[in-house]
N, C-alpha and C positions, 0 to 999 in steps of 0.2 A: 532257232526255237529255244534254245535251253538258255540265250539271253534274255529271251521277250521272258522265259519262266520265271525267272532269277527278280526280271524286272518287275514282276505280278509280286512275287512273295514277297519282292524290298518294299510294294507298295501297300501290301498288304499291313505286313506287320506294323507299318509307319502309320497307317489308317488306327491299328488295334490301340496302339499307344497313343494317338491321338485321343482316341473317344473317353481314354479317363480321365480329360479335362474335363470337369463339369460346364466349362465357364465357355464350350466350343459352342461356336455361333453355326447358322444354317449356310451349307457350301454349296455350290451348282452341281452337285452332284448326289445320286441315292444315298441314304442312311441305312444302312441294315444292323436293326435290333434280333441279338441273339439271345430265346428267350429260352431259359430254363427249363420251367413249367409254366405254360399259358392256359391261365384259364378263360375258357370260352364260352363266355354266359349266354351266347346263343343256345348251345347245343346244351350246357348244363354241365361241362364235364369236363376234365383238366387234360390240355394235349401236351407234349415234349419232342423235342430235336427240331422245333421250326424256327423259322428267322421271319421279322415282321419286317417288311420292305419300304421303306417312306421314300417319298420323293416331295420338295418343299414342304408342306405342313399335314398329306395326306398318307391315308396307308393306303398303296398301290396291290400288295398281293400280302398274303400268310403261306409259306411253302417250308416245306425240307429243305433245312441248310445247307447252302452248295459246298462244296471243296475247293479245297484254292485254285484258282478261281476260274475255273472252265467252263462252270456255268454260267457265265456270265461275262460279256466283253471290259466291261467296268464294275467292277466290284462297289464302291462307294465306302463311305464315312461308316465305321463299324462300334455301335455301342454292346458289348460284352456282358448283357445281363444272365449268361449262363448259369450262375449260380443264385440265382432269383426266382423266386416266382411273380408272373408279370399278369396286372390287369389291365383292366380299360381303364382311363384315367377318372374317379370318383368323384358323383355329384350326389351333393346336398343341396336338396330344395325347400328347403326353409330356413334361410342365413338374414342376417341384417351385418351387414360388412359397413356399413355408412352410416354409421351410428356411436353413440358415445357409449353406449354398454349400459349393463344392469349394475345397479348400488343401492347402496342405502338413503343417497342423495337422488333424490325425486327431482331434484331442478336441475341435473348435473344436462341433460339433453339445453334445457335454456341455457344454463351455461357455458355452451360450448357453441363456438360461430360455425355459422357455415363452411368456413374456410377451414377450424380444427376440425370441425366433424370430417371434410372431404381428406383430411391429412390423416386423423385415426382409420378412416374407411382403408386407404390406402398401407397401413401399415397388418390390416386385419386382413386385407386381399392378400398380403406376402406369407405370410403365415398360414392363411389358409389351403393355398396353393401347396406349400413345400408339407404340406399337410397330404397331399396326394389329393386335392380335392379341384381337379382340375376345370371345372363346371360348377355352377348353384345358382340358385335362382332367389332372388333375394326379395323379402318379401316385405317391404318396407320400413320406413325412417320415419322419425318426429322432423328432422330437415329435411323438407320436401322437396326432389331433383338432384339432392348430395349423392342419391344410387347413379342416377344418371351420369352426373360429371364423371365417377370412379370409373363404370363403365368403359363411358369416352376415353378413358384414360390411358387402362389397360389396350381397348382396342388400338390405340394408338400407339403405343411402347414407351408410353413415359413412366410405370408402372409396374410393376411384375404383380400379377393376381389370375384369378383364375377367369373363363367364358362366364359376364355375366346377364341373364336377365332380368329385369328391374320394372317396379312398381312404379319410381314414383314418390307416391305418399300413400294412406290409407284414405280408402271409401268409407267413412264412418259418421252416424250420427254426431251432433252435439254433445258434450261430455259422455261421448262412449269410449267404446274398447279401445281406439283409436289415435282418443288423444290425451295430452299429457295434463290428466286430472292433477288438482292438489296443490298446485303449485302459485300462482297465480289465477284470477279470475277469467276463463279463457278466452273471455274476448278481447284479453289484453296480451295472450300470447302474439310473437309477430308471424306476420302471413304466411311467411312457408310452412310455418308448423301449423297450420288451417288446409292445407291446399282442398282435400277429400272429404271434409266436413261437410254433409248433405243433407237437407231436414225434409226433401220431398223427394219423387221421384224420376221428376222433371232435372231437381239440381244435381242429384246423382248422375244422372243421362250426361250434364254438360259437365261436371267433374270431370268424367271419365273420358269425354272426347278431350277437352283438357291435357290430362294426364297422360295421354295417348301423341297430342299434338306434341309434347315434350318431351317424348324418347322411353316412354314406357311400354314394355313388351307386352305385360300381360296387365290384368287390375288386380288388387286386393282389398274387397270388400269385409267388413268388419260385420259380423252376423249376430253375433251374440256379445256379449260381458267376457271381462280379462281378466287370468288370473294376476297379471302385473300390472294393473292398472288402478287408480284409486277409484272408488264408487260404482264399482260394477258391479253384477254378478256372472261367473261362466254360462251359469244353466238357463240364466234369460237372453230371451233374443231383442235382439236392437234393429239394423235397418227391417224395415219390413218383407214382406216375400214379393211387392208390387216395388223398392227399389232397389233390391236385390235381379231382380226382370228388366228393370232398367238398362241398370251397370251390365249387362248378359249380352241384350241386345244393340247396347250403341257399342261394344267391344265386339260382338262379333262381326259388325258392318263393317267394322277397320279391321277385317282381320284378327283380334286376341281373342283371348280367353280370358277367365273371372276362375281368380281362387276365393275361397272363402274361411277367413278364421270364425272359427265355430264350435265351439264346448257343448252345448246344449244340444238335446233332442230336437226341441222346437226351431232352432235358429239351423240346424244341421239338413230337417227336410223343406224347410222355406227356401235355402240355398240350393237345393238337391231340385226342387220343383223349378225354382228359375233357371236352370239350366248349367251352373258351374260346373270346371271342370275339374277341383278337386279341393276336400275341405280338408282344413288345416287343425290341429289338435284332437277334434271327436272325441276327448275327453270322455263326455256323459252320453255320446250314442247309443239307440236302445234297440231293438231286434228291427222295430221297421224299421230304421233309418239305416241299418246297414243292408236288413233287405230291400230296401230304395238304392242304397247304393250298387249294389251288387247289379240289380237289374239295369241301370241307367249306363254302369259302365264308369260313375264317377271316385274319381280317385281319393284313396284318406292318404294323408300324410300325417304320421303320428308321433308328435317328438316322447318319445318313451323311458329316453333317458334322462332328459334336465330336471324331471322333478325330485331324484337324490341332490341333485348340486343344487339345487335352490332350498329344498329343508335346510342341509348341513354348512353351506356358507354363510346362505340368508338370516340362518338364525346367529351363528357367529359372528354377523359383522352387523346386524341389526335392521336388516328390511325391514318395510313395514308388517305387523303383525298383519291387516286385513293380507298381501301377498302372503305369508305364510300360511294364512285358515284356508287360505282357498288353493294353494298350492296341496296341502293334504289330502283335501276333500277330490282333489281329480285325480291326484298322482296312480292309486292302485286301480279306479274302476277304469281308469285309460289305458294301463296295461293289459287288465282282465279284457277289456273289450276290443285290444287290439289281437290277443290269442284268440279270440271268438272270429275277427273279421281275417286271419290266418284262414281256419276251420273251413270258414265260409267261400274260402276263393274270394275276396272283397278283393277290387284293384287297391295294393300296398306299395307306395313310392318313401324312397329316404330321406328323411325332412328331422334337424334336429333343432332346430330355434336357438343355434351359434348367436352370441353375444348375448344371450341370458348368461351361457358360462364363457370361457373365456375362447377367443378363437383360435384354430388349430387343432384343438380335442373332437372335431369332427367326429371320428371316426370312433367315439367312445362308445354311441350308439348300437352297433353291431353287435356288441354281446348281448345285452340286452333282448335286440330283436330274435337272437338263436335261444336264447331263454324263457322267452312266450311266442315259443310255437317256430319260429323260422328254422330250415335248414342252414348252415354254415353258405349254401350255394345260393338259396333265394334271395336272403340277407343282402346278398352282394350283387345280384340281379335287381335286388330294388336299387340301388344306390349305384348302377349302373344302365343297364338296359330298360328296365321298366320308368328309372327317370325320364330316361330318353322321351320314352312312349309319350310319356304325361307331358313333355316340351313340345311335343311333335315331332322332334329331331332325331326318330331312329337311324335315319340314313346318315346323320355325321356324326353321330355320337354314341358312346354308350355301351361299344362291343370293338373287336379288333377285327374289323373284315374290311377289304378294299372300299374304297371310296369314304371311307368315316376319319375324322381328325386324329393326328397321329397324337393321342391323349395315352400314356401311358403311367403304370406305378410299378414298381417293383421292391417287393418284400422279402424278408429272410423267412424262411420257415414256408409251410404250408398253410394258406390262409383257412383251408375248409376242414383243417385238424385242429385249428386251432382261430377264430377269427380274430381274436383280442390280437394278434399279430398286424392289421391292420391300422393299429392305434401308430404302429412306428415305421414310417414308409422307409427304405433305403435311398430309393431315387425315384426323381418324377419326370417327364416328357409333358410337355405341352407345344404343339402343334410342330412335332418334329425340334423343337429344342429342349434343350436338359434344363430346367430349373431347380433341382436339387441331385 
């Protein structure tokens, strides 16, 4: 017995030194993550002394940490985040990772092939990930299908990035929110940057069964006018609420769901009456639209932070002045009216429009939202658990309880004393392997 002891503890401590390689791969045996402080965005409230149990990519139990090693015939592969505080691993649901970025260069998207755009996408999915952003939901590209590929990618391991969902292209009128005004005359843009382009509500329908037959999770219909777009305006609405109903109904016959980018009052309940399940910016939403939303159950995603990084960059490197006018004109009533939809109990999911600023600053967001109106706990509930909700995916995602993907982050300091701590993660897990 005191050999077999001898032989526990020599395997033990070999396991402990093992796990601060970042770079260990998944072994045929448990992982047991020793977590600090877990916080439990189910329950709302921070536990300590438990050990999160993974076996290949899933988490099997959350328990009190055993002692060497009796509880347990096999102990396993031991990652030491004792000195952490450990989340669920963090999803942004409003990213463009497959995209050439925001500039002052308006033609920089045509400039860039579909091959750079899938090699930028990919270098935006590593950084986003080691960002502690282990999930997002990506909500479209000017290279129509470049989400797709990255996608494919990651699922496959040619790639390090985080779980993605993907559009596709955008569901958008003719010279709207959706496509890349200004540049050339659009009918001479090449076809993939067309894919979603719909001028009735018939071509919407087959758009989206389209974009559906080529690997798109969900749709994103374009409702209203961009604030980064040339010739729009935010506060008018564009597809109508009849193909808005379209895109709803041929998406929920295959199974998706339909987001909706949407600034305006008017273009916010056209999308809210056909049936989406969550608008994207709300910028200019006005009591009934939130009271529509509230009652429907559909979700705002509200990026509340990028309208500082697009005044203060945009002006210094020279965007276009219409993006700047109409950047100011949303920026404060979209905060004000995201404290109002706090107030309201409105469903609030984490959505920051990564790749207007640069990706990786994810997590810039969180101050912000404890600054109009969130607790340090909700903040992190939406960009964990209630993303989930809004994906469908509570059961694999989004909280640390058995049977959900072993997504984890771990920070210095206490996130709910402080959330701006989540801007700098220490280490990340993704489905039971370390990525950072």
């Amino acid at each position: 017995m005191r050999k077999l002891a001898l032989l526990c503890a020599g395997l033990w401590a070999s396991l402990v030194s093992c796990a601060a390689n970042a770079d260990v791969k998944r072994l045929p045996i448990p992982t047991i993550v020793k977590a600090g402080r877990l916080v439990d965005v189910e329950s709302g409230v921070v536990r300590t002394g438990l050990c999160i149990w993974i076996e290949n990519d899933v988490i099997t139990s959350v328990e009190p940490c055993p002692k060497l090693p009796k509880d347990r015939l096999l102990v396993g592969r031991v990652v030491d985040w004792s000195a952490y505080s450990v989340l669920p691993g963090l999803i942004d649901l409003h990213t463009h990772l497959a995209d050439a970025g925001q500039s002052a260069d308006l033609a920089l998207p045509l400039k860039t092939s579909p091959a750079a755009t899938a090699l930028v996408g990919a270098h935006n999915a590593r950084v986003t990930l080691e960002a502690g952003f282990t999930t997002v939901r990506d909500v479209g590209t000017y290279r129509g299908l470049t989400d797709v590929a990255l996608k494919d990618a990651i699922n496959a391991g040619h790639v390090p990035g985080p779980r993605m969902f993907v559009a596709g292209a955008y569901i958008t009128t003719p010279e709207g929110g959706g496509e890349l005004n200004g540049v050339v005359p659009n009918e001479q843009l090449p076809a993939d940057m067309r894919l979603g382009v719909a001028s009735s509500p018939d071509e919407a329908a087959r758009k989206t069964a389209f974009l559906i037959e080529q690997g798109a999770d969900f749709i994103k219909t374009i409702a209203t006018g961009a604030v980064l777009a040339i010739g729009t305006e935010p506060g008018e609405p564009e597809l109508t609420e009849a193909q808005l109903r379209a895109v709803v109904e041929t998406a929920r016959a295959k199974g998706k769901f339909v987001t909706a980018h949407a600034h305006g009052a008017v273009g916010i309940k056209n999308a809210i009456r056909a049936g989406v399940r969550s608008i994207e910016h709300a910028s200019l939403i006005d009591d009934e639209a939130l009271a529509m939303a509230k009652a429907s159950g559909t979700w705002l995603v509200m990026d509340i932070y990028n309208g500082d990084y697009i005044d203060d960059i945009g002006t210094r490197e020279g965007w276009p002045q219409e993006y700047l006018r109409k950047n100011r004109e949303t920026t404060d009533v979209q905060r004000n009216r995201f404290a109002k939809a706090v107030k309201m109990g409105v469903k609030l999911a984490y959505g920051t429009d990564s790749g207007v600023y640069p990706h990786g600053g994810n997590a810039r967001q969180f101050a912000y939202m404890v600054r109009y109106g969130m607790t340090p706990m909700q903040a992190i509930q939406s960009a964990t658990i209630r993303a989930a909700e809004l994906l469908g995916k509570e059961g694999e995602l989004g909280s640390i309880a058995p049977g959900r993907f072993a997504d984890l982050v771990a920070v210095e300091g206490d996130p709910l004393a402080d959330v701006r701590i989540l801007e700098s993660v220490a280490h990340v897990m993704k489905g039971g392997l370390l990525a950072k």
